[in-house]
Phi, psi and omega in degrees: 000118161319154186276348184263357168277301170326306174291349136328270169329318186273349182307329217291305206308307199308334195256001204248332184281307170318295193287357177232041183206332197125168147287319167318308173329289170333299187293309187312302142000262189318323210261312146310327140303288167322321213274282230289321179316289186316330192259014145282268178334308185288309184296344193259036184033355192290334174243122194256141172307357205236004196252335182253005157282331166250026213308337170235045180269356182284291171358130143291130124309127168254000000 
């Protein structure tokens, strides 16, 4: 599945929890999405735990 199919599905869930569920809804959604990415991104290996803890640690500091 393309990535602009996805980002599709995913606006429709977001617009479909908003409009019948609320803003709460809405948020829980997004928040629950974002919980759901990372930890896809972590079993798929593409993301490392030390990477979302540390995001510039590769970086020089001046």
């Amino acid at each position: 599945m393309s990535t602009a199919a996805v980002g599709l599905l995913a606006g429709m869930a977001l617009g479909f929890a908003g409009y019948f569920g609320g803003f709460w809804a809405f948020l829980l959604v997004l928040v629950l999405g974002v919980v759901g990415l990372v930890i896809g991104r972590l079993l798929e290996g593409d993301q490392s735990v030390d990477g979302l803890l540390h995001p510039r640690s590769g970086e020089r500091r001046r």
